[in-house]
N, CA and C atoms of all chains as a GROMACS GRO file, in nm:
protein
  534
    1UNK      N    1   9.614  11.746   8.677
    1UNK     CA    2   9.651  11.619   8.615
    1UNK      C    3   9.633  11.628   8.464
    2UNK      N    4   9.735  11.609   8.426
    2UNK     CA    5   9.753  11.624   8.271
    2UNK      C    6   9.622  11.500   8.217
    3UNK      N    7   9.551  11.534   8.046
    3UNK     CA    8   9.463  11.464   7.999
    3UNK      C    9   9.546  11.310   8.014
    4UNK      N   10   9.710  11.285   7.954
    4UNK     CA   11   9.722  11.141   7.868
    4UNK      C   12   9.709  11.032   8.033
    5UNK      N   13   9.747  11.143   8.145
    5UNK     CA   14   9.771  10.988   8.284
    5UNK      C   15   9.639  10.987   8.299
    6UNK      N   16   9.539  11.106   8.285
    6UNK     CA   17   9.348  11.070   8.317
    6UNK      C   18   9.362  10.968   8.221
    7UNK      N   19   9.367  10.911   8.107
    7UNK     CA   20   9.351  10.832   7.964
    7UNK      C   21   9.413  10.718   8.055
    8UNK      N   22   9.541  10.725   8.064
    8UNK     CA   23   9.560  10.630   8.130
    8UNK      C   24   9.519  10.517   8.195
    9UNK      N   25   9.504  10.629   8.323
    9UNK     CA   26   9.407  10.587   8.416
    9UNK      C   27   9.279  10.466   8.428
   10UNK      N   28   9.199  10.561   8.340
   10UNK     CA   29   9.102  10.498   8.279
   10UNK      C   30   9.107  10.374   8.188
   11UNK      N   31   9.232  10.404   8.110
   11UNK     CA   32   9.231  10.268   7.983
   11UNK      C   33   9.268  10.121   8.149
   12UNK      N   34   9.352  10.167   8.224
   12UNK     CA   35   9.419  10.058   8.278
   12UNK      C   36   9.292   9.989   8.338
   13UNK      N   37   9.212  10.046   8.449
   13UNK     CA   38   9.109  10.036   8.478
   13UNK      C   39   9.000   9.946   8.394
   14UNK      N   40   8.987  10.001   8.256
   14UNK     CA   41   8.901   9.974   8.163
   14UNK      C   42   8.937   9.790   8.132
   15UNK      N   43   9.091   9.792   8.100
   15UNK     CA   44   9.171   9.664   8.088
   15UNK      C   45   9.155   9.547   8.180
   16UNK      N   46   9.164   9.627   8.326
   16UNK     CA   47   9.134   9.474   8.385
   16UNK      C   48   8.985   9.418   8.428
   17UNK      N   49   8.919   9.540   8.444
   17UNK     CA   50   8.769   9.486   8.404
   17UNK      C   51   8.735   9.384   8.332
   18UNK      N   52   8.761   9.434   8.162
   18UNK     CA   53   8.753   9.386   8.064
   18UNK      C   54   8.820   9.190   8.074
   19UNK      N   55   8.948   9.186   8.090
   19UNK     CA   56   9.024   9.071   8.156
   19UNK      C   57   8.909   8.966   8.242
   20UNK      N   58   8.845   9.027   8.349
   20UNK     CA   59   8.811   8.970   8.395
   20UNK      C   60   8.682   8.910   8.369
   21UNK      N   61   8.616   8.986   8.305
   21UNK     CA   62   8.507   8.978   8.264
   21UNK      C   63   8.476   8.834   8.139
   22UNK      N   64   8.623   8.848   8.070
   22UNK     CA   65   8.660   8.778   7.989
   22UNK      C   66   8.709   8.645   8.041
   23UNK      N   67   8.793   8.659   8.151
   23UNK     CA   68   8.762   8.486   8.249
   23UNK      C   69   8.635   8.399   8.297
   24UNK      N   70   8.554   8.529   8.309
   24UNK     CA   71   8.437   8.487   8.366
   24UNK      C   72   8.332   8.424   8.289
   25UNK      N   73   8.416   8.405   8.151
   25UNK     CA   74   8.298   8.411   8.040
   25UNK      C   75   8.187   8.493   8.006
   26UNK      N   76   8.169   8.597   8.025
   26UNK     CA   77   8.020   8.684   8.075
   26UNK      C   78   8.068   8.796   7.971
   27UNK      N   79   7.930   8.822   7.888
   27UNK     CA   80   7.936   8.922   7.777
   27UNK      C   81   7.884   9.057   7.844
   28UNK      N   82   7.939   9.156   7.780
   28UNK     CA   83   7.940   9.291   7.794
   28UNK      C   84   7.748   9.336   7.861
   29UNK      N   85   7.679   9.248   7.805
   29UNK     CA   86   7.544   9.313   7.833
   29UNK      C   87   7.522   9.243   7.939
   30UNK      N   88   7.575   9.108   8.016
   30UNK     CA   89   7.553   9.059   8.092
   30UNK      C   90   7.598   9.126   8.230
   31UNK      N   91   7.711   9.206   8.222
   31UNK     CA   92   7.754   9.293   8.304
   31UNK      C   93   7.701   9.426   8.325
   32UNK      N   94   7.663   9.442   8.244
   32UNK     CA   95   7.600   9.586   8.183
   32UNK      C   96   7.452   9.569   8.290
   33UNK      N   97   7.379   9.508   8.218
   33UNK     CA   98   7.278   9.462   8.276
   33UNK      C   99   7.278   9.436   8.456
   34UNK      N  100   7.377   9.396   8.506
   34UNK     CA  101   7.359   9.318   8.657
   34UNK      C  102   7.405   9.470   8.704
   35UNK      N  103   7.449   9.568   8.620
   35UNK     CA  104   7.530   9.699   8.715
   35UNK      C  105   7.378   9.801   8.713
   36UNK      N  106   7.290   9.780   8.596
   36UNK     CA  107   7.192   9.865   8.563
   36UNK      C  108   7.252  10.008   8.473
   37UNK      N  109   7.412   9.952   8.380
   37UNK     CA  110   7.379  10.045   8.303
   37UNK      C  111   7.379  10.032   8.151
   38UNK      N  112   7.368  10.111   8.051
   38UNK     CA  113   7.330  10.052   7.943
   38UNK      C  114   7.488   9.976   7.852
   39UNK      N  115   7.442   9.888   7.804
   39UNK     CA  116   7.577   9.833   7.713
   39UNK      C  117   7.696   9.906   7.690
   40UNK      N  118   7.652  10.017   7.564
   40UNK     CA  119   7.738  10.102   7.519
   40UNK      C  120   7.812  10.193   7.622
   41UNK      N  121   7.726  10.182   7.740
   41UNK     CA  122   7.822  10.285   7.857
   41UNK      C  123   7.913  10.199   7.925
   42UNK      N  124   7.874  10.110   7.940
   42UNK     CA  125   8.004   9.997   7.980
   42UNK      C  126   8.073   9.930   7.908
   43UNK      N  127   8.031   9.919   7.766
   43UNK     CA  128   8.142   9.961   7.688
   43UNK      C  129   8.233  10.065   7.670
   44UNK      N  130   8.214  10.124   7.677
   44UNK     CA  131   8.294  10.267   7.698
   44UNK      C  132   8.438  10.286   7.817
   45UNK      N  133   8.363  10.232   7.892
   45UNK     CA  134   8.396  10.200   8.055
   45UNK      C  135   8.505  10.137   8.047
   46UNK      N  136   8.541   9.964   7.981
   46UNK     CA  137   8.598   9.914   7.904
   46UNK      C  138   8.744   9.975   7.807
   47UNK      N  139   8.662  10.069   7.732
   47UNK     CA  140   8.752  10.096   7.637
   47UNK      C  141   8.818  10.223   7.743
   48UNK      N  142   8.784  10.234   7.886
   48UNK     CA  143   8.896  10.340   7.945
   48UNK      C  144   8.849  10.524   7.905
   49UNK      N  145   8.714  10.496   7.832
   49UNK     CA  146   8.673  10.659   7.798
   49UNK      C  147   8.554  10.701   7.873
   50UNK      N  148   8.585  10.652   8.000
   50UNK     CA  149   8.485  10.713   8.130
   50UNK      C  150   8.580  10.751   8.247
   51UNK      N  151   8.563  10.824   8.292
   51UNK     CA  152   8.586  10.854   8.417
   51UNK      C  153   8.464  10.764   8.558
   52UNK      N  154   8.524  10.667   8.575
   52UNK     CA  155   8.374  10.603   8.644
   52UNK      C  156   8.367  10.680   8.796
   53UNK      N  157   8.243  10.625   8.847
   53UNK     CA  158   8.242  10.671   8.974
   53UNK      C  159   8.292  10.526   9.078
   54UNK      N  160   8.284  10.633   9.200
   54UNK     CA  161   8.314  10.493   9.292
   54UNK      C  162   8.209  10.345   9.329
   55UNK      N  163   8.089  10.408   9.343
   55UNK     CA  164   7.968  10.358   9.281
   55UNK      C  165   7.996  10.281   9.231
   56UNK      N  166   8.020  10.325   9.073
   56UNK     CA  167   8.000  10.205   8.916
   56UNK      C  168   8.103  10.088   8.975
   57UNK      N  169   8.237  10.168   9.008
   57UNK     CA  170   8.348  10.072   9.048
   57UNK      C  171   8.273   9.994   9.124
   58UNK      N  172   8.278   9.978   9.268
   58UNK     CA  173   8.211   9.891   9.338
   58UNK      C  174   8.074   9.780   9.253
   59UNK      N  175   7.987   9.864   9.144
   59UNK     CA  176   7.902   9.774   9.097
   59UNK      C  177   7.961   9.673   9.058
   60UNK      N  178   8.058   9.728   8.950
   60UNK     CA  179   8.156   9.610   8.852
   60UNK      C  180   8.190   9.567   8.920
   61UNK      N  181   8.284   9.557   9.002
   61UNK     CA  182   8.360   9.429   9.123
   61UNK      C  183   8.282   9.342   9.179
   62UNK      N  184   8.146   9.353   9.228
   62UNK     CA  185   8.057   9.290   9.248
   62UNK      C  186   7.979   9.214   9.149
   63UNK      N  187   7.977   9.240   9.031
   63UNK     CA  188   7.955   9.202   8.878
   63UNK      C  189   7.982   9.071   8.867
   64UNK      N  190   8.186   9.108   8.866
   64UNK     CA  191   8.284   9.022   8.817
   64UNK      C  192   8.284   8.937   8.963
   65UNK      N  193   8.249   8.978   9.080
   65UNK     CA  194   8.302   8.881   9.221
   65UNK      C  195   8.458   8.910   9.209
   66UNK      N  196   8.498   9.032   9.223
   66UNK     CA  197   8.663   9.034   9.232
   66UNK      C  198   8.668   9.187   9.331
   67UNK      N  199   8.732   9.188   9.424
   67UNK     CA  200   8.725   9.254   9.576
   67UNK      C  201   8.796   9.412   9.447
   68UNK      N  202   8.753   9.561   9.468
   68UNK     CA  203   8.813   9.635   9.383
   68UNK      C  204   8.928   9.682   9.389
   69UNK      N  205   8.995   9.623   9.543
   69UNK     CA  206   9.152   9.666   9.490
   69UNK      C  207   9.217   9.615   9.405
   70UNK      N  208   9.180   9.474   9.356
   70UNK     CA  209   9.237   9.421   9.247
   70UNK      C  210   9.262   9.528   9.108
   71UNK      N  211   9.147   9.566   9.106
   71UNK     CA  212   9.158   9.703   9.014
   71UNK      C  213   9.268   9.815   9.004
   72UNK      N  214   9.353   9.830   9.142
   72UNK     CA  215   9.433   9.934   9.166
   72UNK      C  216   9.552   9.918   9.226
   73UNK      N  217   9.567   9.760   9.251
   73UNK     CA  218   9.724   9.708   9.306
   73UNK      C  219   9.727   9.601   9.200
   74UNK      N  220   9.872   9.596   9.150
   74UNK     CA  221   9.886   9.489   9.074
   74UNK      C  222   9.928   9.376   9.123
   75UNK      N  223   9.959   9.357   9.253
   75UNK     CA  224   9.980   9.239   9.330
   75UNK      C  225   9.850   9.169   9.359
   76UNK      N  226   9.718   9.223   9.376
   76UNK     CA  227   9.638   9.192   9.406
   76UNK      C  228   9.568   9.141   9.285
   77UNK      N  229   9.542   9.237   9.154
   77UNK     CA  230   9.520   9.229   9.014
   77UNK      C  231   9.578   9.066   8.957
   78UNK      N  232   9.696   9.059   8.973
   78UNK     CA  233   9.758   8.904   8.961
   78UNK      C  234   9.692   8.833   9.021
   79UNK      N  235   9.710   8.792   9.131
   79UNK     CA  236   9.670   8.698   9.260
   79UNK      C  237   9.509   8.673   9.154
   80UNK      N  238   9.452   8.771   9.172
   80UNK     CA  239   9.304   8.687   9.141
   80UNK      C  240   9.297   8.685   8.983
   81UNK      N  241   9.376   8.725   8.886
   81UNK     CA  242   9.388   8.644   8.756
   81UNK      C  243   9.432   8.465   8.751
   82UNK      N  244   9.483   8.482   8.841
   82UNK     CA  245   9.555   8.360   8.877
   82UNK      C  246   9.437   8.251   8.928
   83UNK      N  247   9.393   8.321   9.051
   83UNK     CA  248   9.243   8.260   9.103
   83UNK      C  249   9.130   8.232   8.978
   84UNK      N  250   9.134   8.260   8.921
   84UNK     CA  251   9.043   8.318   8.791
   84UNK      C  252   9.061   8.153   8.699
   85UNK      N  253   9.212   8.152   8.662
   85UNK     CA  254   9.278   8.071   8.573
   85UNK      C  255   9.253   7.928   8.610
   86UNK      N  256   9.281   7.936   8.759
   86UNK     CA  257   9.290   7.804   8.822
   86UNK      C  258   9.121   7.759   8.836
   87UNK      N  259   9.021   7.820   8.889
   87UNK     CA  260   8.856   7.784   8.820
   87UNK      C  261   8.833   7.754   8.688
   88UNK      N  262   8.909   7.816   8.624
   88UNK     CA  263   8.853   7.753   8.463
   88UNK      C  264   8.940   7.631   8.451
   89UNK      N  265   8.988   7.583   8.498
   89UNK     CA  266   9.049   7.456   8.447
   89UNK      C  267   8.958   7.327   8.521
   90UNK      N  268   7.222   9.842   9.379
   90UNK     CA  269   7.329   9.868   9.511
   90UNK      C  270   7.220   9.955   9.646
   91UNK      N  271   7.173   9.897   9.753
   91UNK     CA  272   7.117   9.985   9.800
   91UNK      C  273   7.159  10.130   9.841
   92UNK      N  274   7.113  10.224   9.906
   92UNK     CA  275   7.136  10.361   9.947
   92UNK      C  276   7.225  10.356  10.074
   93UNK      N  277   7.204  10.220  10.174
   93UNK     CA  278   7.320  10.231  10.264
   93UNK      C  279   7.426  10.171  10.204
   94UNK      N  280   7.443  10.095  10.153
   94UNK     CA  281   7.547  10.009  10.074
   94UNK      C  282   7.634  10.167  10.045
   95UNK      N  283   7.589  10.218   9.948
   95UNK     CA  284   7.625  10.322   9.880
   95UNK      C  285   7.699  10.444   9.967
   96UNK      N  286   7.608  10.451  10.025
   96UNK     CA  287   7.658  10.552  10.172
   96UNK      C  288   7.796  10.507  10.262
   97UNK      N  289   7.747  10.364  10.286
   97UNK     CA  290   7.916  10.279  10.360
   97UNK      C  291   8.015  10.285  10.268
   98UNK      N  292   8.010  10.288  10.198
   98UNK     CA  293   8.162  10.304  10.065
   98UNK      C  294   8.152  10.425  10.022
   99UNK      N  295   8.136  10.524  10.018
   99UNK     CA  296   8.175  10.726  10.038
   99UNK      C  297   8.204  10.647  10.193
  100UNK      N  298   8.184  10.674  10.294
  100UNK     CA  299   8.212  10.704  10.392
  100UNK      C  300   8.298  10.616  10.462
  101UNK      N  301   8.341  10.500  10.402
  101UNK     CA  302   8.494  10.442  10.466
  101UNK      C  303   8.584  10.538  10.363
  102UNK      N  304   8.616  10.549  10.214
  102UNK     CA  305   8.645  10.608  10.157
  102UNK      C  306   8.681  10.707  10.211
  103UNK      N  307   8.596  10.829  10.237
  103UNK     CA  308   8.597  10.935  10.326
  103UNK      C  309   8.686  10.936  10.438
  104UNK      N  310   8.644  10.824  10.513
  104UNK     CA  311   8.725  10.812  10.648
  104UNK      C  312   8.885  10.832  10.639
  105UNK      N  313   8.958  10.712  10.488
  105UNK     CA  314   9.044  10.677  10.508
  105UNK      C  315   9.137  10.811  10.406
  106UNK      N  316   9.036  10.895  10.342
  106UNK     CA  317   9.113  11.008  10.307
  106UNK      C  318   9.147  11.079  10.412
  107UNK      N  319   9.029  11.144  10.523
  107UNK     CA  320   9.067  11.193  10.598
  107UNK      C  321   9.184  11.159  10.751
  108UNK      N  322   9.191  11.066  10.728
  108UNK     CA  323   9.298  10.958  10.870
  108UNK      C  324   9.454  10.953  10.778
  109UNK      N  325   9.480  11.000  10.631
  109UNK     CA  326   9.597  11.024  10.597
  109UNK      C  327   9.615  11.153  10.599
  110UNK      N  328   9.523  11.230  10.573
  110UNK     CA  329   9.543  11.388  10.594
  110UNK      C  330   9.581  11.462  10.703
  111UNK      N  331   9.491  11.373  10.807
  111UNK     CA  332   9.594  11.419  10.932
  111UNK      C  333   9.715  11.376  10.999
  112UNK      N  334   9.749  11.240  10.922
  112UNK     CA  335   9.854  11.199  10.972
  112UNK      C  336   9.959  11.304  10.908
  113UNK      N  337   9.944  11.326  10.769
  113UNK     CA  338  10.022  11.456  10.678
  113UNK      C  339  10.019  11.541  10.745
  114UNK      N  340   9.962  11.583  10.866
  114UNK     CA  341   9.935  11.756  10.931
  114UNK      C  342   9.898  11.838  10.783
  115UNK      N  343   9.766  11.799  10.715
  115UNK     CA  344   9.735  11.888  10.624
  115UNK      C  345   9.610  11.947  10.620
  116UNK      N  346   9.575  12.080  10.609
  116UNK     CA  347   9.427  12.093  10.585
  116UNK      C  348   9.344  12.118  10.565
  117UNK      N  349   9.236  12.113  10.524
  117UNK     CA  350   9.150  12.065  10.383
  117UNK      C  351   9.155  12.141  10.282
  118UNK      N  352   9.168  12.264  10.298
  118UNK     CA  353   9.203  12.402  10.219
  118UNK      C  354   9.336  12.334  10.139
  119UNK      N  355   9.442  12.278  10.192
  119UNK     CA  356   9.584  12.275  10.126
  119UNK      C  357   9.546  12.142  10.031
  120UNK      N  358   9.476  11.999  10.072
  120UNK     CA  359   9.438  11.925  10.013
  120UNK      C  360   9.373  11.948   9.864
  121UNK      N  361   9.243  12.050   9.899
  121UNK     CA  362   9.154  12.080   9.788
  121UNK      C  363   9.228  12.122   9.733
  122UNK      N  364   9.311  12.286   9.741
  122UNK     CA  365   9.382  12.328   9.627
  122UNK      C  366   9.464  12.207   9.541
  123UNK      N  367   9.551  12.178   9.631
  123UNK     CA  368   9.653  12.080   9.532
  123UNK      C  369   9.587  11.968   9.421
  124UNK      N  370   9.397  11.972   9.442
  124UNK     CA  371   9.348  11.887   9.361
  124UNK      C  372   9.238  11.956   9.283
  125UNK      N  373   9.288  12.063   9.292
  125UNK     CA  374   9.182  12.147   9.202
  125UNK      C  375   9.009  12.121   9.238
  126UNK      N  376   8.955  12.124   9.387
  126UNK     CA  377   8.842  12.119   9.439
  126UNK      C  378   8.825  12.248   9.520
  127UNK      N  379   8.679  12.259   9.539
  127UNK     CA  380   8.623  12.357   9.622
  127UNK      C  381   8.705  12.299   9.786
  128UNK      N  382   8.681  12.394   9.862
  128UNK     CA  383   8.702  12.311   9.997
  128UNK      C  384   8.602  12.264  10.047
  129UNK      N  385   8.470  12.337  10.025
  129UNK     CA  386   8.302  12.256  10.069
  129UNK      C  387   8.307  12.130   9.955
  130UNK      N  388   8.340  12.140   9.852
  130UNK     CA  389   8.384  11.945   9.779
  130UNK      C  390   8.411  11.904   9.861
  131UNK      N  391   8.600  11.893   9.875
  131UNK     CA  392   8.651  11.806   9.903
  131UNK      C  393   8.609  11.781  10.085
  132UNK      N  394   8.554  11.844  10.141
  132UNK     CA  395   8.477  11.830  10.281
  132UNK      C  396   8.381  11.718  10.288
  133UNK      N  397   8.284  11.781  10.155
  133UNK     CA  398   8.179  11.630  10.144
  133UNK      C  399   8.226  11.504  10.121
  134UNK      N  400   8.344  11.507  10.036
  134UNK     CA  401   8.406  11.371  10.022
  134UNK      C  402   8.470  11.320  10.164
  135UNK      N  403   8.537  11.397  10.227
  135UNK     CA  404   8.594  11.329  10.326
  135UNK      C  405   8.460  11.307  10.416
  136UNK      N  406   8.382  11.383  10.423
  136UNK     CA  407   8.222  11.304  10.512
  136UNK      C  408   8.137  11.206  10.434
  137UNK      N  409   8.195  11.182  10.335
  137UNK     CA  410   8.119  11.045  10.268
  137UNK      C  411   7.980  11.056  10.187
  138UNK      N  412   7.988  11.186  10.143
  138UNK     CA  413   7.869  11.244  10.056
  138UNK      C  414   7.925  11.270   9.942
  139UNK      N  415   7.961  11.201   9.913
  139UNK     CA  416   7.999  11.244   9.733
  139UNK      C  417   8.094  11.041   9.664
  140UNK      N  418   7.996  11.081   9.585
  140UNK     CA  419   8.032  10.951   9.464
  140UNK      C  420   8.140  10.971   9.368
  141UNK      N  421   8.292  11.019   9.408
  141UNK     CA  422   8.355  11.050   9.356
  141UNK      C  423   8.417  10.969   9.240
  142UNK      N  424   8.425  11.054   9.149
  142UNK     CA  425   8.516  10.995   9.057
  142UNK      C  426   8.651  10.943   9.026
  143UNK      N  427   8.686  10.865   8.987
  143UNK     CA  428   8.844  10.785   8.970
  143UNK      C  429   8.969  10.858   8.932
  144UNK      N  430   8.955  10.989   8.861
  144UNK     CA  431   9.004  11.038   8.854
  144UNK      C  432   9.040  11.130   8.978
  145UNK      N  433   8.911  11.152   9.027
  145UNK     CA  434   8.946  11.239   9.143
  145UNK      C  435   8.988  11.179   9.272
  146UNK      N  436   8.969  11.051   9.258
  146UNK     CA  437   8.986  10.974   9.358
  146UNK      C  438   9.162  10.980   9.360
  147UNK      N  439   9.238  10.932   9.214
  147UNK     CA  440   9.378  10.930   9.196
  147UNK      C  441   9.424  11.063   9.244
  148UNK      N  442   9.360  11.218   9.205
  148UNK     CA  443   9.444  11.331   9.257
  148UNK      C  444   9.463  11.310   9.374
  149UNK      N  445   9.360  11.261   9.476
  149UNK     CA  446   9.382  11.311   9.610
  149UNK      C  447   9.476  11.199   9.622
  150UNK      N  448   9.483  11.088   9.611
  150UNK     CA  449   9.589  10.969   9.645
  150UNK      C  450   9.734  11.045   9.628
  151UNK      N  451   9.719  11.130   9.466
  151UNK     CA  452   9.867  11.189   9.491
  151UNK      C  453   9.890  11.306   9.579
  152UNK      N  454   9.809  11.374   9.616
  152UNK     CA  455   9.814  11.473   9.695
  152UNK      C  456   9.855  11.419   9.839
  153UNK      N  457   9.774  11.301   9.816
  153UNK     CA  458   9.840  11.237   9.996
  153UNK      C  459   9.913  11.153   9.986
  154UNK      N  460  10.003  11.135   9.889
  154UNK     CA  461  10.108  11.074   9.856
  154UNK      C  462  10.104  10.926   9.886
  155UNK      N  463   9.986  10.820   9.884
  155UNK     CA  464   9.953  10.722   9.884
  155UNK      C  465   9.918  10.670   9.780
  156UNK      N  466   9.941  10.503   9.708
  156UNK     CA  467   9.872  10.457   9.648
  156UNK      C  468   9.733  10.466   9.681
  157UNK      N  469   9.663  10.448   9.583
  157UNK     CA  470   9.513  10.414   9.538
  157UNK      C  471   9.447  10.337   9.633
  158UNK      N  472   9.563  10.212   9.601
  158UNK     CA  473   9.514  10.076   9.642
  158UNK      C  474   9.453  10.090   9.816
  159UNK      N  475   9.526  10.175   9.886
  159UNK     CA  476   9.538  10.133   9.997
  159UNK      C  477   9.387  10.255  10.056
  160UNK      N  478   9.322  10.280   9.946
  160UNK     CA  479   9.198  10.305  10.022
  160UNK      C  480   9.078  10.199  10.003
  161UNK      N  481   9.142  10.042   9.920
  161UNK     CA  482   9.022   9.995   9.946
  161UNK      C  483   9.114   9.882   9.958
  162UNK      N  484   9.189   9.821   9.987
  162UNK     CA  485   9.207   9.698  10.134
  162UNK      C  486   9.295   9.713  10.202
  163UNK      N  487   9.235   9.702  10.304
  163UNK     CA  488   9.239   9.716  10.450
  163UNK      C  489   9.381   9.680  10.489
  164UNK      N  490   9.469   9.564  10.450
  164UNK     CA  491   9.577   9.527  10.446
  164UNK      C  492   9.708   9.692  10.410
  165UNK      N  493   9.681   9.740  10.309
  165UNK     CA  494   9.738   9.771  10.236
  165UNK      C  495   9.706   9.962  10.314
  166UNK      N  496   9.554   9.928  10.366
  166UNK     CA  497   9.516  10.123  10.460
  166UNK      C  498   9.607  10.081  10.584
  167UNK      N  499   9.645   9.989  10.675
  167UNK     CA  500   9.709   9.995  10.745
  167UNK      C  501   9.829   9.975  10.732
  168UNK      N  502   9.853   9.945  10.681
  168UNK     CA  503  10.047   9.941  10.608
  168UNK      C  504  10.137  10.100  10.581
  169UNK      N  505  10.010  10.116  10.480
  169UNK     CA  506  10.058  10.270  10.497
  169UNK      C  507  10.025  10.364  10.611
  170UNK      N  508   9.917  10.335  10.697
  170UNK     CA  509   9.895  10.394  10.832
  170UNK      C  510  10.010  10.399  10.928
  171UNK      N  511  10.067  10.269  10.927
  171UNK     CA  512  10.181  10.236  10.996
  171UNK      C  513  10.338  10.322  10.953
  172UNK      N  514  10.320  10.307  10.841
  172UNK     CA  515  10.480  10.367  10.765
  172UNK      C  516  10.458  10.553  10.786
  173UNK      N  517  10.318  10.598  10.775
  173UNK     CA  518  10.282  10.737  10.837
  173UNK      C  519  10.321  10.768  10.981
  174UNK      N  520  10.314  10.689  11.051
  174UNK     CA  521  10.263  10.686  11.220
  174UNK      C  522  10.437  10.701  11.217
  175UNK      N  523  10.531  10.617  11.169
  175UNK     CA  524  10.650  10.570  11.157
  175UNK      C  525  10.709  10.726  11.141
  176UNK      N  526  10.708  10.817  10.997
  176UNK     CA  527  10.792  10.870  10.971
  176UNK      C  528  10.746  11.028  11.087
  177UNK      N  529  10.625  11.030  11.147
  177UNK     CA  530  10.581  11.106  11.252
  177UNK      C  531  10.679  11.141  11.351
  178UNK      N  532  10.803  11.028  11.388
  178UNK     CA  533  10.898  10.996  11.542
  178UNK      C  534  10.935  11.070  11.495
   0.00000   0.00000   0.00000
């Protein structure tokens, strides 16, 4: 697998985390913190320049309360942005 | 995350790599190569001992010519189970 689809990969990943995290109102250390890892590594995570494990994945989804296929189908990814949208109002 | 927690997600994971691999008639030797793994790796992964990474998680998805998605809901592992079972006749 070529480096730019790993980059990819990762940035897309990194994106809807980030998204959601950002519905949830909840700052980077607050997530950081509930996964047990340090800020700057889930920052990182974020910015798509980790390769995470399945582990971390599962932590974050449990973090955010968003099931992790959302992470990897975009039908599903929608659906609970949507779910997301309709709580904050 | 406890240690069984951790253990049940490698090992549905695991499961549902290995239940497309054989529907592919492929094995494990032809898998690993095409993803650049040992074959004692990619063995532990399909027995649910290894915390694999996202990246590695995507090779084998393309190697078994499945979305991502459909190793973590259930909707989406039997859909493609079905369309496998299908092109089998």
């Amino acid at each position: 697998m070529d480096i730019e689809l790993r980059n990819d990969i990762q940035k897309v990943l990194g994106e809807r985390i980030k998204k959601f995290r950002l519905l949830k109102g909840l700052r980077q250390t607050e997530i950081a913190k509930s996964c047990g890892f340090y800020k700057s590594g889930y920052n990182s995570i974020e910015l798509g320049l980790r390769n995470v494990s399945l582990i971390n994945i599962y932590k974050i989804a449990f973090a955010l309360d968003v099931p992790v296929s959302c992470f990897f189908n975009d039908d599903e990814f929608y659906k609970f942005l949507e779910l997301y949208n309709e709580n904050q109002k």
